[in-house]
C-alpha positions as CSV (number, residue, x, y, z in Angstrom):
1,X,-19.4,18.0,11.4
2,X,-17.4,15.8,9.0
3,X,-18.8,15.9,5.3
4,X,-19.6,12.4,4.4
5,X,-17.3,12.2,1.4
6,X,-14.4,14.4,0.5
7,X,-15.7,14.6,-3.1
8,X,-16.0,18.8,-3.5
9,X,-17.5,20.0,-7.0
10,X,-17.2,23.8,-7.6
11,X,-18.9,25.4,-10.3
12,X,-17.1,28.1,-12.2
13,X,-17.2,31.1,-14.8
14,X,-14.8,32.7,-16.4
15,X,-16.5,36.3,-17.8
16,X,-17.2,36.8,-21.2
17,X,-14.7,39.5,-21.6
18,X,-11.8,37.6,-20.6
19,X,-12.7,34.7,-22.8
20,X,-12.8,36.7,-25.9
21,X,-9.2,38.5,-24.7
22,X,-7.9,35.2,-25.0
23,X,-9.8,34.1,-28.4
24,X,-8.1,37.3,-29.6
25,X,-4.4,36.4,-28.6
26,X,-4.5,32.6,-29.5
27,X,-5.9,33.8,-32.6
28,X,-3.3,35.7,-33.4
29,X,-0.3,33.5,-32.5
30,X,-2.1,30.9,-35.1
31,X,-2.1,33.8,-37.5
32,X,1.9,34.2,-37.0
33,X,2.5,30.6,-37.9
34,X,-0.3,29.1,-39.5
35,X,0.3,28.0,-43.2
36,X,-2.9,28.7,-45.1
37,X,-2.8,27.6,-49.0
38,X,-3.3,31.4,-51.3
39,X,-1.3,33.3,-48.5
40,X,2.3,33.9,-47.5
41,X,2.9,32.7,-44.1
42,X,1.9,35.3,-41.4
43,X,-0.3,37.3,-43.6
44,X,-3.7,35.2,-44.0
45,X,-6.8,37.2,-42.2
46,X,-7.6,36.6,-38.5
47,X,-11.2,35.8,-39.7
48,X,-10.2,33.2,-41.7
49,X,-7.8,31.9,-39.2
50,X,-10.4,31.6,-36.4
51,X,-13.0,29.5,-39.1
52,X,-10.6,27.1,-40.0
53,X,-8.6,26.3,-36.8
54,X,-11.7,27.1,-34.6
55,X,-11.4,24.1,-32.7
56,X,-8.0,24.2,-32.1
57,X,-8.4,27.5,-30.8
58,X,-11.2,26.9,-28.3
59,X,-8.4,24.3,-27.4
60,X,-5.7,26.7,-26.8
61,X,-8.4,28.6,-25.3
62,X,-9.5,25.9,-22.3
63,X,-6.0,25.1,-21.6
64,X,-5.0,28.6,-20.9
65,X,-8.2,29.6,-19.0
66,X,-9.4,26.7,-17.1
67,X,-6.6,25.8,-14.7
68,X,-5.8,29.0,-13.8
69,X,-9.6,29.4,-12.7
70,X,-9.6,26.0,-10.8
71,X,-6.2,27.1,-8.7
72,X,-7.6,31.0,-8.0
73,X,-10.8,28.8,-6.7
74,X,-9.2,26.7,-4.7
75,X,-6.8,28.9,-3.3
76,X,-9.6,31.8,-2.3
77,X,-12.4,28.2,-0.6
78,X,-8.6,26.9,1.2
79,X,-8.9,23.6,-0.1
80,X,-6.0,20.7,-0.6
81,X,-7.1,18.9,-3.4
82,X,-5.3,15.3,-2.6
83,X,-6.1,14.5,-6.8
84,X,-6.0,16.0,-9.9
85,X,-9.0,18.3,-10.6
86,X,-11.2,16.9,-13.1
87,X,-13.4,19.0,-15.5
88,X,-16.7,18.7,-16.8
89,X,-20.0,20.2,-17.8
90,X,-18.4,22.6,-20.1
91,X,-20.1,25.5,-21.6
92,X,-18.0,27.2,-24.0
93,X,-20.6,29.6,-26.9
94,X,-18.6,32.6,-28.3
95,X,-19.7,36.1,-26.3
96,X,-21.0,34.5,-23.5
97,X,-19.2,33.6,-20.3
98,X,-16.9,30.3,-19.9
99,X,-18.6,27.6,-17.6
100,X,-17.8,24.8,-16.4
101,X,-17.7,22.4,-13.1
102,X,-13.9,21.0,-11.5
103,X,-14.4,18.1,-9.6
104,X,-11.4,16.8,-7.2
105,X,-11.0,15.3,-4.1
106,X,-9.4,16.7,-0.5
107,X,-8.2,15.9,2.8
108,X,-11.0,15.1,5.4
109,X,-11.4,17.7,8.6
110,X,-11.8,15.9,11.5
111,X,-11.5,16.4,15.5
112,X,-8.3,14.5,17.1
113,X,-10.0,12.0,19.7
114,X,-8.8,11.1,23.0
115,X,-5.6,9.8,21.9
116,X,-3.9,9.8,25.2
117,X,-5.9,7.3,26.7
118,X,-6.0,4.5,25.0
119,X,-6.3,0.6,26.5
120,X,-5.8,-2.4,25.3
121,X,-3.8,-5.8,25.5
122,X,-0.8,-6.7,25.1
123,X,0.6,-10.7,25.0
124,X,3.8,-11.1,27.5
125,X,6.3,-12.6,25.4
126,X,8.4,-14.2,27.5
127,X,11.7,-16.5,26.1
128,X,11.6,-20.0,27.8
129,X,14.4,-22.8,28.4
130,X,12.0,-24.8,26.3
131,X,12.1,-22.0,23.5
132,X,16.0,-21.9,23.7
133,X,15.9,-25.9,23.7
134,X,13.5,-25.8,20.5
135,X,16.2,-23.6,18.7
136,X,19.0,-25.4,19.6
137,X,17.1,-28.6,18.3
138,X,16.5,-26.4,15.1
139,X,20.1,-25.8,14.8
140,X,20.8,-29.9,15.7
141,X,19.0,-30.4,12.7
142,X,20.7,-28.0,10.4
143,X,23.9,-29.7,11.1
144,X,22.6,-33.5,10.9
145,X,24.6,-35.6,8.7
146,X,23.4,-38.2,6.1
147,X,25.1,-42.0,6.4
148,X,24.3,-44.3,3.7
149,X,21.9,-47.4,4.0
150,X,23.0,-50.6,1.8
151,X,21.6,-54.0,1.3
152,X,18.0,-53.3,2.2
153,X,14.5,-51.5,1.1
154,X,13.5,-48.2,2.0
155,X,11.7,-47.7,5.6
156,X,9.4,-45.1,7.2
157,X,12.1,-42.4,8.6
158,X,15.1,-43.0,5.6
159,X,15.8,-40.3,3.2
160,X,15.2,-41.8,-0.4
161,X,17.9,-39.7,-2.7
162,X,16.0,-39.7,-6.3
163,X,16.3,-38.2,-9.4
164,X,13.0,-37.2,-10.5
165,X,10.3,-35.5,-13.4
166,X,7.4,-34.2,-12.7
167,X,5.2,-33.0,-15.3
168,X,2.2,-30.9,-15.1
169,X,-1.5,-32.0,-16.2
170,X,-2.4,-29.6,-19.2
171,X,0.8,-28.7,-19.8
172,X,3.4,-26.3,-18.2
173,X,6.8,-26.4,-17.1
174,X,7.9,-29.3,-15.9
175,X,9.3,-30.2,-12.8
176,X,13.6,-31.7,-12.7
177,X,16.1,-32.6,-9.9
178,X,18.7,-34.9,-10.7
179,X,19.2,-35.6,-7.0
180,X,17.1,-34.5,-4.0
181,X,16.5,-36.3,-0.7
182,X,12.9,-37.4,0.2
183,X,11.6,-38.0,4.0
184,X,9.3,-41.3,3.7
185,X,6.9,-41.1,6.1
186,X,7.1,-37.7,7.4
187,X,4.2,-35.3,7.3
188,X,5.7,-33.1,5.7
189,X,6.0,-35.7,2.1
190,X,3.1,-35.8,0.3
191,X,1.7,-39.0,0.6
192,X,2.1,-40.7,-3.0
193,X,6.1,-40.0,-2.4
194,X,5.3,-42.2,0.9
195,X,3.3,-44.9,-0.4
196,X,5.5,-45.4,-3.8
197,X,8.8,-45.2,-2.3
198,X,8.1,-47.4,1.0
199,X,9.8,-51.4,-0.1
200,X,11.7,-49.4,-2.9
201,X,15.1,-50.5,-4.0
202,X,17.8,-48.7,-5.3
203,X,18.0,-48.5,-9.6
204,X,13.7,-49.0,-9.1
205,X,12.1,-46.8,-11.3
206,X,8.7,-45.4,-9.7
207,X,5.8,-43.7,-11.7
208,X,2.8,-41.9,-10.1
209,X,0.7,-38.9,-10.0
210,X,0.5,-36.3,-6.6
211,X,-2.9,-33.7,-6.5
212,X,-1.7,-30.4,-4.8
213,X,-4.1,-28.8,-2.8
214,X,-5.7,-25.5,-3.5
215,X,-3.7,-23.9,-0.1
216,X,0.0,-25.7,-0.9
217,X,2.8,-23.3,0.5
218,X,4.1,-23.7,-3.0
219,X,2.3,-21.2,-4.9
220,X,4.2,-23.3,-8.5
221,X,2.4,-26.5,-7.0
222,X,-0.8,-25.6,-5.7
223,X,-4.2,-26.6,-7.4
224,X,-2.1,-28.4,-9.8
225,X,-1.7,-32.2,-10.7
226,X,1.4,-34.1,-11.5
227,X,2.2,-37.2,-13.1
228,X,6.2,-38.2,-11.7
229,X,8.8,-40.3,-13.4
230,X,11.4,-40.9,-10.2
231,X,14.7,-43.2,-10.1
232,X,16.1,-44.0,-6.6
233,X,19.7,-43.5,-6.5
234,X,20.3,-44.3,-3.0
235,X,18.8,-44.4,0.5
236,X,20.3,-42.2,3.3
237,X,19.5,-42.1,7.2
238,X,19.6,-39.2,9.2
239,X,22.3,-39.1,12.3
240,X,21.7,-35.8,14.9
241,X,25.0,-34.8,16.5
242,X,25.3,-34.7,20.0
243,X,24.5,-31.3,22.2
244,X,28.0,-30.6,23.8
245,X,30.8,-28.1,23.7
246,X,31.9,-29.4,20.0
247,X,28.7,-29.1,18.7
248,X,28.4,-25.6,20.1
249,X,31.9,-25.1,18.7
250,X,30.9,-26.3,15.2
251,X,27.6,-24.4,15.1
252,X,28.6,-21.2,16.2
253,X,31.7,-19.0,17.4
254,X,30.5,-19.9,20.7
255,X,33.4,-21.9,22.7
256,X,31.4,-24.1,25.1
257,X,27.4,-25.1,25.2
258,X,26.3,-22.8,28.2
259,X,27.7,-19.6,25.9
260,X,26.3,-21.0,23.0
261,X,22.7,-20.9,24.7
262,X,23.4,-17.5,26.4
263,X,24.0,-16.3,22.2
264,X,20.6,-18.3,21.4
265,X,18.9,-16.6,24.3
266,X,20.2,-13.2,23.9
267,X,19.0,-13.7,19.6
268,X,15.8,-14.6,20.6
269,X,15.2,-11.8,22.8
270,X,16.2,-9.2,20.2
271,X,13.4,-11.1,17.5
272,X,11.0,-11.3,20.6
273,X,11.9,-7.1,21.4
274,X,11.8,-6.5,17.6
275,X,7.8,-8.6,17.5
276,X,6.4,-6.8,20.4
277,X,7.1,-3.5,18.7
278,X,5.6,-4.3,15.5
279,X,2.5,-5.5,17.4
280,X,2.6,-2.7,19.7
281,X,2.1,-0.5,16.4
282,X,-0.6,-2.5,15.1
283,X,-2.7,-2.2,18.1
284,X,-1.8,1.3,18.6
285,X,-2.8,2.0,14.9
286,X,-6.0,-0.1,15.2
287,X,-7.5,2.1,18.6
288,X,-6.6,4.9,17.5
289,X,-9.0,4.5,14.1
290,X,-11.6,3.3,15.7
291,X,-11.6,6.3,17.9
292,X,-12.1,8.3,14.7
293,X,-15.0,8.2,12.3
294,X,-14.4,11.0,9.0
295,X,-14.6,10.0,5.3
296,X,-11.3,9.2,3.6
297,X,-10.1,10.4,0.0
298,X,-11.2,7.8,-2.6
299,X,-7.9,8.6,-4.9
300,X,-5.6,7.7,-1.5
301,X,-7.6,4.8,-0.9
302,X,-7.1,3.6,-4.3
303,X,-2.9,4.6,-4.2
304,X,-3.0,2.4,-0.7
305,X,-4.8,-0.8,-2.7
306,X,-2.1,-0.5,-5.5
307,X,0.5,-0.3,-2.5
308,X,-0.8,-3.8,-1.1
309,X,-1.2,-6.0,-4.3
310,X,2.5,-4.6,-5.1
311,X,3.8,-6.4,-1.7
312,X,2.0,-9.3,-2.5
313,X,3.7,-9.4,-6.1
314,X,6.8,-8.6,-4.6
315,X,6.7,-11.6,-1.6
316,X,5.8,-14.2,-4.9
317,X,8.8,-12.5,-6.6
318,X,10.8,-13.2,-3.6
319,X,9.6,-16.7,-3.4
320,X,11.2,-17.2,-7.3
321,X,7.2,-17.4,-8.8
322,X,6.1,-15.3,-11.2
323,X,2.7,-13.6,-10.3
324,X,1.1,-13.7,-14.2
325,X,1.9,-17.5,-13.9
326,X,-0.3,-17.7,-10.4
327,X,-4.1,-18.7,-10.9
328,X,-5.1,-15.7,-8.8
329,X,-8.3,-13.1,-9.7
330,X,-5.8,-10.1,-9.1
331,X,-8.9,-8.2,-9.5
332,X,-11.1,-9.5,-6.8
333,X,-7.6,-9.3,-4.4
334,X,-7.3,-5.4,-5.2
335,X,-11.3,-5.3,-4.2
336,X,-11.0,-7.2,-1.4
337,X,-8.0,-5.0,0.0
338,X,-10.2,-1.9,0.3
339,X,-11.2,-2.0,3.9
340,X,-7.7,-2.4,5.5
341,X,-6.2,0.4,2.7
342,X,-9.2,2.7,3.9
343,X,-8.1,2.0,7.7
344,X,-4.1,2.4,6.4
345,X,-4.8,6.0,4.8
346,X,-7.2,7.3,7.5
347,X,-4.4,5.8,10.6
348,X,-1.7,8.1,8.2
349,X,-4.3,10.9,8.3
350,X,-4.4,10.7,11.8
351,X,-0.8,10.1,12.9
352,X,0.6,13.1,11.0
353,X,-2.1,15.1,12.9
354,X,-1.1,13.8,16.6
355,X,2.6,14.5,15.3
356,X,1.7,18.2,14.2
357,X,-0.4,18.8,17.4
358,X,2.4,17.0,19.8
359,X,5.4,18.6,17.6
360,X,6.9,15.2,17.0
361,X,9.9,15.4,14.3
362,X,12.8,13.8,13.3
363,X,16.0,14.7,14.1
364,X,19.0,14.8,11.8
365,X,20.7,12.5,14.2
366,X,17.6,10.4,14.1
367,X,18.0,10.0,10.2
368,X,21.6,9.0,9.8
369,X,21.3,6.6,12.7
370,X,18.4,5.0,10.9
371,X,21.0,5.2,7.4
372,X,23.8,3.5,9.0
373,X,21.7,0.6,10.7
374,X,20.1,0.5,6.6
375,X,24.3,0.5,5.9
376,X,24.8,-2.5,8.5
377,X,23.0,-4.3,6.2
378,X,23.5,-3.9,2.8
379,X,27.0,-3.5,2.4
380,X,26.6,0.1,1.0
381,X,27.8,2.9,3.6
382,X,25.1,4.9,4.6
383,X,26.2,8.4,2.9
384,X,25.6,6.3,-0.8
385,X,22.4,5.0,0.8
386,X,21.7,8.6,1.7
387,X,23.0,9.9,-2.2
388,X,20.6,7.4,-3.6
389,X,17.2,7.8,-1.5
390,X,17.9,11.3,-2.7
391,X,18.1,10.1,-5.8
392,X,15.0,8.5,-6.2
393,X,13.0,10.9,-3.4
394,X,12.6,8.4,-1.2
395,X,14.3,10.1,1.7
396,X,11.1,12.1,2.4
397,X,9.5,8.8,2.6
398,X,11.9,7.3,5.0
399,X,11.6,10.5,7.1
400,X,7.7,10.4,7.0
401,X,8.0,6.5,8.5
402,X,10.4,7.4,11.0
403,X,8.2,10.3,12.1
404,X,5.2,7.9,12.0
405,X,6.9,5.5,13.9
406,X,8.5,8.1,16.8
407,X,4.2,9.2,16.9
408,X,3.1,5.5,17.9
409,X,6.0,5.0,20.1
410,X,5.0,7.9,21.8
411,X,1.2,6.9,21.7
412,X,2.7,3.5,23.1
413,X,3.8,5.2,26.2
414,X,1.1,7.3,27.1
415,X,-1.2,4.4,26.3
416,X,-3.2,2.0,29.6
417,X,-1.8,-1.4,28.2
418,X,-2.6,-4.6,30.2
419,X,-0.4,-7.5,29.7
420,X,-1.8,-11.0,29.1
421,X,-0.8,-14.5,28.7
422,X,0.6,-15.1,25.6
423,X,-2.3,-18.3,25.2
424,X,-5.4,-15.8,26.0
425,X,-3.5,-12.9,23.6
426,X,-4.1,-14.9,20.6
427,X,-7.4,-16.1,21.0
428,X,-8.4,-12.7,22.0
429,X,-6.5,-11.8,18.4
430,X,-9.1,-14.5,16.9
């Protein structure tokens, strides 16, 4: 039976012998050194020594002592402490024994489940002629050009080319482009760009305020209000090329249309293969926890919470905002991460046990394919990408993911999945 927390709290002596030993010694090495006023250095009385640096002494003293103690303990009980032992409750009185309690967390004992049986669902991901025809549109607009529109006002469908300032309510950076293009009328425009620019001329001069809402993609944008100065320097329309062999020739390195949507296929199969293993993982991971029910290290827990708000730093970073700037309780995030960090450290816990038990490893061949696919990437050839993981320790890491991910493959395969349709897949994820 599982303990209910992996909190372990051992109470410990050291005898009264050995703590005067080391009163003795310390004592001493103070004597040595200790510059005392009325005595040459090295010759002032013990006695003396241990009244006037008696605190520093009993200092000396613990640090000596009390680790030692704590490692001989948890060596002889076979525990892992997963956290840095803490002390407390200390009892320290000349002639009498040392005591005092070490507190520290470590790794749960638990049964493996039945981990070779699992069942669930999988969605069939199947690519369509409509999903190659959606990209190929995708790519239709990407190479669209933009024609000129004189002698008349700006409709629903033109793109209005303005030079425009935004400035924030309360103050704040403020927002410039001295030419961007504008869709009027799409969905995607925020409406006051619609309704102010619809009729507009070219030289007008437009001022009005746009509300963000709370949930705007923009994390710079959202929640906030803006009051917008905006000159129209020209209106443009939009003209799609045609889908033929020259388009395909202009798009791609494809030479006619039918290769170019064999290349479109063929790239969204490998996102599609690349998808169903990342959601093969995640369902793997989240059977195989709730097979398993064993208290998890508070200390790991707290490490995995830190590991989450850094990736959501790092995707705002990415996205060119700076997290202090964002109107987020980072506080309240970290809370709220707990659950999923507790299922993330106990699905760790449990992998690396199926892996012991099933002698899963990584091979060395295993690890420099996986540095020279990292190489395809980067530009950096995979023995400096191997020189600096070194570096930095991280090749342990790297080594650890790969074996975690070789253990859910392998889970994968010996797991009773049931393919859906995609439609009944995600409302099943709802």
């Amino acid at each position: 039976m599982a303990e209910a927390t992996c909190r372990r709290e051992l109470e410990l002596e050291i005898p009264a012998e050995e703590v005067s030993k080391a009163m003795e010694r310390v004592a001493k090495e103070f004597a040595r050194v200790a510059r005392v006023p009325g005595f040459r250095p090295g010759k002032a009385p013990v006695s003396l020594i241990r009244r006037r640096f008696a605190d520093d002494i009993k200092g000396e003293v613990l640090q000596s002592l009390v680790p030692q103690r704590v490692e001989k303990a948890v060596a002889e009980q076979k525990l892992t402490p997963v956290s840095q032992p803490q002390v407390d409750k200390l009892d320290f009185n000349e002639g009498q024994p040392l005591k005092f309690r070490a507190v520290f967390e470590v790794l749960p004992e638990f049964e493996l489940g039945n981990y070779k049986s699992l069942e669930f669902e999988m969605p069939a991901l199947d690519i369509t002629d409509d999903d190659v025809t959606k990209t190929l549109e995708e790519m239709r607009e990407r190479a669209a050009t933009f024609a000129p529109v004189e002698g008349r006002a700006i409709q629903d469908g033109d793109f209005a080319q303005v030079k425009l300032l935004g400035t924030p309510d309360g103050g704040g950076d403020p927002l410039q482009a001295d030419s961007v293009l504008c869709h009027i009328g799409a969905e995607e425009t925020m409406e006051p760009f619609n309704a102010n620019l619809k009729g507009a001329n070219i030289s007008e001069h437009k001022n009005f305020d746009v509300e963000y809402p709370a949930d705007y993609p923009d994390a710079k944008l959202a929640g906030k209000k803006f009051h917008y100065a905006v000159e129209v320097l020209g209106i443009k329309t939009k003209k799609l090329p045609e889908v033929n062999d020259d388009f395909a020739k202009d798009v791609s390195e494809a030479a006619t249309l039918d290769e170019l949507k064999k290349k479109v296929r063929e790239g969204l199969e490998h996102q599609r293969d690349h998808k169903h293993k990342e959601l093969l993982h995640e369902k793997v991971l989240a059977e195989i926890v709730k097979l398993h029910d064993f208290p998890v290290p508070e200390a790991l827990v707290e490490h995995q919470m830190d590991v989450r708000l850094e990736r959501v730093v790092r995707s705002l970073a990415a996205q060119g905002v700076d997290p202090r700037a964002v109107n987020v309780d980072w506080v309240a995030l970290r809370r709220r991460q707990e659950e999923r960090a507790k299922d993330d450290v106990k699905a760790e816990l449990i992998i690396d046990r199926v892996a012991s038990k099933e002698n899963i490893d990584v091979t060395d061949e295993e690890v420099t394919h996986e540095l020279e696919h990292m190489a395809e990437h980067s530009g950096e050839s995979a023995e400096a990408i191997r020189a600096r993981l070194t570096k930095q320790g991280a090749l342990d890491r790297m080594k650890a993911k790969l074996r975690s991910d070789k253990t859910l493959d392998w889970l994968a395969q010996n797991a009773k999945i049931k393919t859906v349709a995609a439609a009944n897949a995600a409302t099943d994820a709802k």
